[in-house]
C-alpha positions as a Python dict, from the first residue, in 0.01 Angstrom:
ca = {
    (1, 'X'): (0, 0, 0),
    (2, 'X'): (-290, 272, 4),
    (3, 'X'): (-166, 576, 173),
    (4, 'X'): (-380, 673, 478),
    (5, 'X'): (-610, 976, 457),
    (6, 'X'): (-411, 1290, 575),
    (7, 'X'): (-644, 1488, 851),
    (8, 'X'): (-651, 1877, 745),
    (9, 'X'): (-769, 2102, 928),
    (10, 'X'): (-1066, 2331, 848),
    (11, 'X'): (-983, 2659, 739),
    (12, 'X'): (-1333, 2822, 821),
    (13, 'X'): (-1403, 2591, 1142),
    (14, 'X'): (-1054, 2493, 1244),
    (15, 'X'): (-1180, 2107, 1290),
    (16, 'X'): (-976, 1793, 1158),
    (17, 'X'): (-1094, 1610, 862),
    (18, 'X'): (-975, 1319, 737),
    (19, 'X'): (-943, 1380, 343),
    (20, 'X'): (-874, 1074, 143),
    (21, 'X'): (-552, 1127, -112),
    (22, 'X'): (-831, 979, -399),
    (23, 'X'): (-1178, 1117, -461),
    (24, 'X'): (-1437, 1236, -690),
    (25, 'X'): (-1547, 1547, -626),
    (26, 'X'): (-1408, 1800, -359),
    (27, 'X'): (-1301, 1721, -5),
    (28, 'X'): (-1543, 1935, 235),
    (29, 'X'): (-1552, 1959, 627),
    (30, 'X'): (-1828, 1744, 768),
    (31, 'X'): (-1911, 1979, 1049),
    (32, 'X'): (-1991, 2303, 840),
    (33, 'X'): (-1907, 2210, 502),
    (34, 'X'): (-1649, 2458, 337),
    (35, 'X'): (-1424, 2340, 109),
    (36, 'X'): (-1108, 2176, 239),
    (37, 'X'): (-794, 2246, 104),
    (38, 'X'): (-671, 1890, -45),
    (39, 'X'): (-300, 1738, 47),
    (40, 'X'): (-169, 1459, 27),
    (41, 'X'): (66, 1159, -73),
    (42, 'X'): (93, 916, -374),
    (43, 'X'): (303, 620, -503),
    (44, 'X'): (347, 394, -795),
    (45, 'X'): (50, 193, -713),
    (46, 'X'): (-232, 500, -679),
    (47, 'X'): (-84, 788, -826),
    (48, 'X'): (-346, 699, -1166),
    (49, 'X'): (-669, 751, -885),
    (50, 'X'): (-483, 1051, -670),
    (51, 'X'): (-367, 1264, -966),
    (52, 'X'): (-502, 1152, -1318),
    (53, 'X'): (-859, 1108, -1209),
    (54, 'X'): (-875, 1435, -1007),
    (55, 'X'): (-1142, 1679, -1092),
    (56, 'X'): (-902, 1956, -959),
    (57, 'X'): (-591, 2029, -1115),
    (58, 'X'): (-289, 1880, -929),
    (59, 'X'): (60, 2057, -805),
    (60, 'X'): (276, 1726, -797),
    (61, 'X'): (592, 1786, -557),
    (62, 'X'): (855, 1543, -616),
    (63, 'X'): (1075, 1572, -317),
    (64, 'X'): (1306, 1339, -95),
    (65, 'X'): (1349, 1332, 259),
    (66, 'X'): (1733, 1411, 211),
    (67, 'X'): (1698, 1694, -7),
    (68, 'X'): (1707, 2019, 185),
    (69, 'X'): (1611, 2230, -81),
    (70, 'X'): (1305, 2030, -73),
    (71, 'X'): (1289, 2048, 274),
    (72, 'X'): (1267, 2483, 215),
    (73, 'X'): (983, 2419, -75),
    (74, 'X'): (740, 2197, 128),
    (75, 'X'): (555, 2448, 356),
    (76, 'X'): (562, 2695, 68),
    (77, 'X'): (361, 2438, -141),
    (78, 'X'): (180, 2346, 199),
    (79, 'X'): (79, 2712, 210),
    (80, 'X'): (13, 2750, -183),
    (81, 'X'): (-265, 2425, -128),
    (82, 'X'): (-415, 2560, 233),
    (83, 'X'): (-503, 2890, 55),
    (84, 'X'): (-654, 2760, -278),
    (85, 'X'): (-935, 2508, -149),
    (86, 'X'): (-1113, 2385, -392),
    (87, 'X'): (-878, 2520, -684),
    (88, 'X'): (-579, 2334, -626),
    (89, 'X'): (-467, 1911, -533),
    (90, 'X'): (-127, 1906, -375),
    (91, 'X'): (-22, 1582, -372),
    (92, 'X'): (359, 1464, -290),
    (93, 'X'): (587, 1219, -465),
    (94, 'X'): (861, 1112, -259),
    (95, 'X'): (1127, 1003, -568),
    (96, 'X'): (1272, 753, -366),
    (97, 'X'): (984, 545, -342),
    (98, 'X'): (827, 599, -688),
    (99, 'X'): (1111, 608, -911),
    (100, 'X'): (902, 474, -1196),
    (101, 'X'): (676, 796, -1168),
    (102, 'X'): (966, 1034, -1175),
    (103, 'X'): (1117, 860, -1439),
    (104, 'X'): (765, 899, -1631),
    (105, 'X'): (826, 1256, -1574),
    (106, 'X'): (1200, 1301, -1651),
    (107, 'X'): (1263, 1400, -1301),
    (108, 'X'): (1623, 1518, -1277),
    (109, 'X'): (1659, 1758, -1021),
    (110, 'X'): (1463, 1825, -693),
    (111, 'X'): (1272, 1971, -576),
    (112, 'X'): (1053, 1950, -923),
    (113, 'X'): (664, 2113, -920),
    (114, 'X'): (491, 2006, -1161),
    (115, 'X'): (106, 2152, -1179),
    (116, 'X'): (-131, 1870, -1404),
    (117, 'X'): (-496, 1890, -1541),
    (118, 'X'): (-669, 1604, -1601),
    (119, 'X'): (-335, 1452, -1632),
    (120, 'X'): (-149, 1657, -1821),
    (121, 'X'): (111, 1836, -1762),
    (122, 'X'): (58, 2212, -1832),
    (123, 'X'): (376, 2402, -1649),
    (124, 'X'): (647, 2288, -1431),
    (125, 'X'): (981, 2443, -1217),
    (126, 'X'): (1227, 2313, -1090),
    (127, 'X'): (1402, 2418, -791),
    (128, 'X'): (1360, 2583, -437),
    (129, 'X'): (1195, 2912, -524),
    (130, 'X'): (1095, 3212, -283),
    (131, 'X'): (721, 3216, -191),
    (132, 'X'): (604, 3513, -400),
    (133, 'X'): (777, 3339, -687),
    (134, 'X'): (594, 3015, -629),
    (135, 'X'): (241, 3145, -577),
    (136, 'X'): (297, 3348, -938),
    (137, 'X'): (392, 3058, -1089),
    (138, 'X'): (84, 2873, -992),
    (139, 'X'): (-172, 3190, -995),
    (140, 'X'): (-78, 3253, -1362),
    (141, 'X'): (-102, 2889, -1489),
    (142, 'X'): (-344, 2760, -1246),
    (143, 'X'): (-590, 3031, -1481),
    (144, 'X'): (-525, 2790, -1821),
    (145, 'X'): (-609, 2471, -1656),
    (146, 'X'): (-992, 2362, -1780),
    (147, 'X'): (-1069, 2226, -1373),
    (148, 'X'): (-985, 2577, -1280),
    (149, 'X'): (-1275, 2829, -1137),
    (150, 'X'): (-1105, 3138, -1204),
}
């Protein structure tokens, strides 16, 4: 079942977007056309179009509802997406509903980050980790990833 399109709002306008989870290109505001910053959802049936065919590279959170160390994480990575627009895909995998993915991926512990380009997986940690430690972790590998404009 396709997931709807999350609204986000613009960071340079402060209107709502719709942005759809799957793409080509870069999600921009259709009232004064900045780049959005892109979250969103995927499954088992369109994680291939939301992460493997994104242009951008892609932080994958795999998270569950009942995990509160996810529950700490998620507006950290919410934060780390909002102020990279156009340098970073968030997209979250909820591991109770796509088991097949997180077994693709060897999830074994959540909250698990994984940051992908083109598909591939180029870092991952695991665990609820401060914010200054998160945005490190993505800042210094975020700069090896080919979709990357730094």
């Amino acid at each position: 079942m396709p997931t709807e399109a999350p609204i986000v709002r613009c960071p340079n306008c402060g209107r709502q977007n719709r942005v759809p989870p799957a793409a080509s290109g870069l999600p921009h505001c259709g009232v004064c056309g900045a780049t959005l910053p892109w979250l969103t959802e995927a499954g088992e049936a369109d994680y291939p179009a939301v992460v493997e065919q994104s242009a951008l590279p892609v932080l994958v959170d795999f998270w569950a509802p009942w995990c509160g160390p996810c529950r700490v994480v998620s507006p950290i990575v919410e934060q780390i997406a909002q102020e990279r627009p156009g340098r970073l895909k968030l997209v979250k995998i909820n591991t109770d509903t796509a088991p097949n993915v997180s077994q693709r991926f060897g999830i074994r512990g959540i909250p698990t980050l994984v940051l992908l380009d083109h598909g591939k997986e180029v870092a991952r940690i695991i665990g609820a980790h401060p914010a200054p430690t998160l945005n490190d972790w993505v800042d210094g590998h975020l700069g090896k990833t080919a979709g990357s404009a730094t």
